[in-house]
VEXVEX-155781 format. One record per residue (C-alpha): x, y, z; residue in one letter. Coordinates in pm, whole numbers. Example, Ala and Ser with C-alpha at 12.3 -4.5 7.8 and 13.67 -1.06 7.14 Angstrom:
# VEXVEX-155781
- x_y_z_residu
- 1230_-450_780_A
- 1367_-106_714_S
//
This chain:
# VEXVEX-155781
- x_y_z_residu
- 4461_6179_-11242_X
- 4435_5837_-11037_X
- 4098_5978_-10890_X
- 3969_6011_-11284_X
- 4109_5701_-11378_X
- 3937_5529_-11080_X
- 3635_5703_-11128_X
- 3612_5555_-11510_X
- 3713_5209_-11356_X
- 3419_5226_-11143_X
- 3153_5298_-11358_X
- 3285_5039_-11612_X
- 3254_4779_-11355_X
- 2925_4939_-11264_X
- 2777_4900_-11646_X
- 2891_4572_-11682_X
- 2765_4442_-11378_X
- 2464_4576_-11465_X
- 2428_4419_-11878_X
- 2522_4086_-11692_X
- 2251_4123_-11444_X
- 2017_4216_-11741_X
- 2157_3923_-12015_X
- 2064_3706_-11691_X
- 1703_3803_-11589_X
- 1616_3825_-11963_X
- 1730_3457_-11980_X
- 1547_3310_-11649_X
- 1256_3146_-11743_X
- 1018_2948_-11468_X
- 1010_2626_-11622_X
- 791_2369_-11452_X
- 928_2022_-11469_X
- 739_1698_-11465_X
- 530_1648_-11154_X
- 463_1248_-11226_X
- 111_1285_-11060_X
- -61_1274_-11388_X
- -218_985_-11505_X
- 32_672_-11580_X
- 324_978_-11412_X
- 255_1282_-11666_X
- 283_1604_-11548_X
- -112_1753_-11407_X
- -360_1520_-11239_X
- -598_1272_-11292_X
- -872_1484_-11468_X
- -635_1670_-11728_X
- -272_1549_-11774_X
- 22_1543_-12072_X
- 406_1502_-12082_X
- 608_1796_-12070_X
- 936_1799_-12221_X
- 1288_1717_-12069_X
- 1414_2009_-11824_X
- 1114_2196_-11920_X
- 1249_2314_-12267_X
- 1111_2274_-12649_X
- 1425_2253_-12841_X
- 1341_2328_-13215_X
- 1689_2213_-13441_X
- 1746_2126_-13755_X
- 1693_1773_-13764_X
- 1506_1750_-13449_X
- 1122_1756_-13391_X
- 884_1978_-13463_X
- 816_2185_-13764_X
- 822_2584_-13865_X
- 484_2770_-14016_X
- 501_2983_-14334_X
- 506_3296_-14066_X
- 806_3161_-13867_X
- 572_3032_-13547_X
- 691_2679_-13389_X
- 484_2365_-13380_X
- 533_2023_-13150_X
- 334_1800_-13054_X
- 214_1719_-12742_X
- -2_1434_-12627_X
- -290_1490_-12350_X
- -511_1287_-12140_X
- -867_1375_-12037_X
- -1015_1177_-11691_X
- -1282_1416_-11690_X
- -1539_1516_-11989_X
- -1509_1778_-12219_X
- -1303_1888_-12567_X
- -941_1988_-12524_X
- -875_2397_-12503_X
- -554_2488_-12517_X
- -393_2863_-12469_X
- -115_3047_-12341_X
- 134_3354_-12339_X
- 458_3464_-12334_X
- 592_3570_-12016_X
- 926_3736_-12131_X
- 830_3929_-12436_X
- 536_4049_-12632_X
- 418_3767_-12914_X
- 125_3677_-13071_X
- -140_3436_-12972_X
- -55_3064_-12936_X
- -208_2844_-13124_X
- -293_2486_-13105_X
- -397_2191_-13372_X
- -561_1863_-13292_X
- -853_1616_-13450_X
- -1143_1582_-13237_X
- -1072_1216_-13042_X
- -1375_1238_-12826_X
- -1509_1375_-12497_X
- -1280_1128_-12261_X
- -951_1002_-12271_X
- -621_1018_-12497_X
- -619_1341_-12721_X
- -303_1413_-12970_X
- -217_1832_-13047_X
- 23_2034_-13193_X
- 85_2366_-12979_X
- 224_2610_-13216_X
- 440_2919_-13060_X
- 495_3206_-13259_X
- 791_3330_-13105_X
- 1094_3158_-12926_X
- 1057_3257_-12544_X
- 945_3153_-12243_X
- 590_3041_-12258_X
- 308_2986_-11990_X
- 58_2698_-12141_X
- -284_2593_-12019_X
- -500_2333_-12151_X
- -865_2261_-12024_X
- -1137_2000_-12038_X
- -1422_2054_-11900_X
- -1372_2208_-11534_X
- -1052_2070_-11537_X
- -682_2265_-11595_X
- -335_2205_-11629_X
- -70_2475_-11682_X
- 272_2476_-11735_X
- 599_2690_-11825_X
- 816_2583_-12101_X
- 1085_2781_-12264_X
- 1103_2746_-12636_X
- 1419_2780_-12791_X
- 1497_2746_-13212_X
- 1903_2676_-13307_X
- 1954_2783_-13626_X
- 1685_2718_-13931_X
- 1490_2481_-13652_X
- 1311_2143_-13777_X
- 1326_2093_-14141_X
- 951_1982_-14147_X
- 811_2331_-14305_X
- 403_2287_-14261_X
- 103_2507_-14361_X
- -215_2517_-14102_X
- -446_2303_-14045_X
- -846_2415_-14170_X
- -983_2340_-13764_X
- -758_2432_-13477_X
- -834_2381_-13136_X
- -853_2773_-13073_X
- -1191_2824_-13233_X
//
């Protein structure tokens, strides 16, 4: 009887070691903080930089920044600047889960210099981002997280996104 009862003690150690290990790799997420090398200390180089945001996470709350799409996805804004010549791309992918396609939003500022977006996320998750101008590349990890409803700021798409 004590070997049964030992046995069962066993493998319900084993189980739960094994959904913590699991709750914990699901929740790692690369982030990449701030290198200061960008121009005036963002995060990139020279050529291609922008600001990332604190400890590498987009918090979405209600009352904080950032809004929510009619199909759920998560928009903030994130400010860029170009050294080198070109228009702004900007894509990315979600590293921990399947999602759509992110999306990003922006008014054409010029070839050179400071360009304004809004990178919208259609999932919570972590996220590997990458914007371009001309030969020129940044990317970054962020993990995205949404508490609660998010943002109260509920906005509809833009007609021209930077994804064309």
């Amino acid at each position: 009887m004590r070997h049964v009862f030992l046995s069962i003690v066993f493998v319900a150690t084993m189980f739960g070691a094994i959904s913590t290990a699991s709750a914990q790799a699901a929740d790692t997420c690369p982030v990449t903080i701030q290198n200061d090398i960008g121009a005036d200390g963002k995060h990139g180089d020279w050529q291609l930089s922008t600001v990332l945001w604190p400890q590498g996470e987009v918090i979405f709350r209600p009352g904080g920044s950032g809004f929510v799409t009619p199909d759920g996805a998560l928009g903030m804004k994130f400010p860029w600047w170009r050294g080198v010549r070109g228009p702004l791309r900007i894509e990315g992918r979600r590293l921990d889960g399947p999602a759509g396609p992110l999306r990003s939003e922006f008014v054409d500022y010029g070839p050179t210099g400071f360009q304004a977006s809004y990178v919208i996320f259609p999932t919570p998750g972590c996220w590997e981002v990458t914007g371009r101008a001309g030969e020129a590349s940044v990317t970054f990890v962020t993990k995205v997280v949404k508490i609660g409803d998010g943002p109260a700021w509920r906005r509809a798409p833009a007609y021209r996104t930077g994804n064309r």
